[in-house]
Structures are given as C-alpha cells and as structure tokens.
N, C-alpha and C positions, 0 to 999 in steps of 0.2 A: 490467569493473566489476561486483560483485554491488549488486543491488539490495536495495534496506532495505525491511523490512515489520516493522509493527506491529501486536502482537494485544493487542485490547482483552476481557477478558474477568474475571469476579468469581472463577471456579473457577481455582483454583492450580493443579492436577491437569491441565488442562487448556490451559492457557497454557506449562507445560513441555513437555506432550507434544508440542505442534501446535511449540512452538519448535525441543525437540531434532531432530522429523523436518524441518523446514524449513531447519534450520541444517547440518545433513547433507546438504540439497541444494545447501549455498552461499551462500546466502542470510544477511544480517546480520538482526538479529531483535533486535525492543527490543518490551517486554510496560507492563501495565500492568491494576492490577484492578478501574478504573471509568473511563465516561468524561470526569471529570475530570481527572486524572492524565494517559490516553490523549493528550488536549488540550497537555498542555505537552508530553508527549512528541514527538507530533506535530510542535510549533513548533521541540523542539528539534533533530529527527533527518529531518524531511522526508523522511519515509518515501515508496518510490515505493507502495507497497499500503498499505491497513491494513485490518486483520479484525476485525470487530465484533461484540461481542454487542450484544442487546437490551435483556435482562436485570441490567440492575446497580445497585449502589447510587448512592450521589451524583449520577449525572449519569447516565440509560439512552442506547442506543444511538442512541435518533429524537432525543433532544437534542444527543449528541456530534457524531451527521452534520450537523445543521444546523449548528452551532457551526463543523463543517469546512467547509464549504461558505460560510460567514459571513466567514471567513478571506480574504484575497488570496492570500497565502501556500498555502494548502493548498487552496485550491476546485477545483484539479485535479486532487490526488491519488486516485489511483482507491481505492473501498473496497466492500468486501465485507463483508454480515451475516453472521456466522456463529453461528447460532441454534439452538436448540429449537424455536423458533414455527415452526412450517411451516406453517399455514391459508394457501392462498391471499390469503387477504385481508390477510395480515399480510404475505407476500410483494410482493403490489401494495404495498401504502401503503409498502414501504420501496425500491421502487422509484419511487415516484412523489417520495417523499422525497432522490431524488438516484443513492442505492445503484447501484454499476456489476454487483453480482451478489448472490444471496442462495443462501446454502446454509447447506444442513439438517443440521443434528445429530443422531445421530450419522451421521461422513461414514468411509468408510473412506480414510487416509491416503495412499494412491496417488491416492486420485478428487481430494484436497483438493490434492496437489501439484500435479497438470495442472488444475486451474479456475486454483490461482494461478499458472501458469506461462500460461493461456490468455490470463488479464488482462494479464500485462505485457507480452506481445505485442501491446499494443496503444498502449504508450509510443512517442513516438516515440523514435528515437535519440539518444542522448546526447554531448554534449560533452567529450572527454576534455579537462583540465585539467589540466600541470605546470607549476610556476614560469612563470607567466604567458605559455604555452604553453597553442593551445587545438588542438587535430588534431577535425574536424567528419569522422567520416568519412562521413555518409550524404551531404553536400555536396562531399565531396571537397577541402576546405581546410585551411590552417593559418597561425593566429593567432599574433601575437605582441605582445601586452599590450592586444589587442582590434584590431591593424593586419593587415590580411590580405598574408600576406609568400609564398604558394606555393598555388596548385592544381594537385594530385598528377592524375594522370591517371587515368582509369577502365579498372576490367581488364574 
C-alpha cells in the first residue's frame, strides 16, 4: 500500500517540486496553498504525513496543526513543518505545538525523502482491506466482514 501525504504550502513552485520528487518515490500526494484548503484536504484523503508550511495566507501553519490535532479524525496523523523559519525558537513552539518533526528550508530533496520516509516508519502497520476482506499482517490474521476466520502462521 503507498502512503498518502499532504503538502501544505502558499508557493506553487514549491508544492510541485516536493510533489513531483515524492511522487517518484511512490508515494500519492495531494497539495494545497493555505491551511484552509490543507484542512479539508486533510478530512478528505487522511493523509498518513502532511508537510506544513508556517507561512500562509488564510489560515498559517500553528493554526492548521492545531485545527489537526482538534480533529478526532486526524489527531494522529503525523506532520511535519516544512519551513523557512529555522530560529530555534520557532522550532520549539512548533514542537511544543504537537509537530512530529520540523525542517528547514531550503532542504536538499534526498535529505527531505529519508526525514519522510524516517516518519512513516513510525506507523504502525496497516490493515490490508478487500471486499470485506481484512489480512492484519503484523497480527498474523484474517478477517471476514470484521469475523476472524484464519491465523496464518508465523515464518
């Protein structure tokens, strides 16, 4: 299964770029250029990351995290600032603000694929889902319309 991520950010230049290399690693990728927007996007694509700016119109990024975090829905989803602001101080308070990681702009695009690739190592495992078909493999089960009908043996 690839994981979905979502960049929040006001620069267009910049929401392609992080997209086209992220999407090249596999990854599905849905954008958005304030964290307004970000917010529904959010609600509607449950994204497993989302990468944040600080910086934006309508809604900045210390609004949009809490907004995430405010959610039931999405108060787990891990997210990451991805910034200009680099002062320490601005790095705390958006740590302190929830933020699972804060990086700095500009980032070179190998360093930014392994921060995102270090986060989602930190999901747990997911539940494959077909036609009411559920295979757990970190549990070693498998569901049928939520009835546990098999556990497969461990190699």
């Amino acid at each position: 299964m690839g994981y979905r991520i979502l960049l929040v950010d006001d620069e267009n230049d910049i929401l392609e770029f992080v997209r086209y290399n992220l999407v090249r690693e596999g990854y599905e990728v849905f954008t958005a250029p304030n964290g307004e927007e970000g917010l529904r996007e959010a609600l509607a694509h449950r994204p497993h990351l989302i990468l944040l700016d600080m910086m934006m119109p309508v809604m900045d990024g210390e609004a949009t995290l809490r907004a995430i975090r405010s959610h039931p829905e999405l108060s787990r989803t891990l997210v990451a600032f991805l910034t200009a602001l680099g002062a320490d101080e601005q790095q705390v308070a958006g740590f302190d603000l929830g933020a699972d990681d804060y990086i700095t702009k500009p980032i070179r695009m190998k360093i930014l694929v392994s921060r995102v690739q270090a986060l989602l190592k930190r999901l747990p495992a997911e539940t494959e889902r077909l036609r009411g078909i559920a295979i757990d493999r970190e549990r070693h089960t498998v569901a049928v319309d939520g009835r546990e009908i098999a556990n497969m043996p461990r190699k």
